[in-house]
C-alpha positions, 0 to 999 in steps of 0.5 A: 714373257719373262726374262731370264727366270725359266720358271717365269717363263714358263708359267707365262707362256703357259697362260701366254697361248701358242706363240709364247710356247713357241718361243719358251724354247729359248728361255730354256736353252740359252740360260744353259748356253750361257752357263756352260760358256761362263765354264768355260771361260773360268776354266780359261783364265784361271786354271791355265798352265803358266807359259814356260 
């Protein structure tokens, strides 16, 4: 399966059979995870308050 590319990975695990469905899962979900923590962590550094 493809990495990173939901959309290859999807049209791999498509012609891949059902051990590639299985796992298409991760290559949806952890792309979000990741991007929702990169958020997160930008907000962290640069929008925090100055120390009084």
């Amino acid at each position: 399966m493809g990495v990173g590319n939901p959309a290859r990975s999807l049209a791999a695990a498509i012609y891949g059979g059902p051990d590639a469905l299985a796992q298409l899962w991760v290559f949806l979900v952890f792309p979000i995870v990741g991007g929702l923590l990169a958020g997160l962590a930008h907000r962290a550094v640069f929008d925090a308050k100055p120390a009084r």
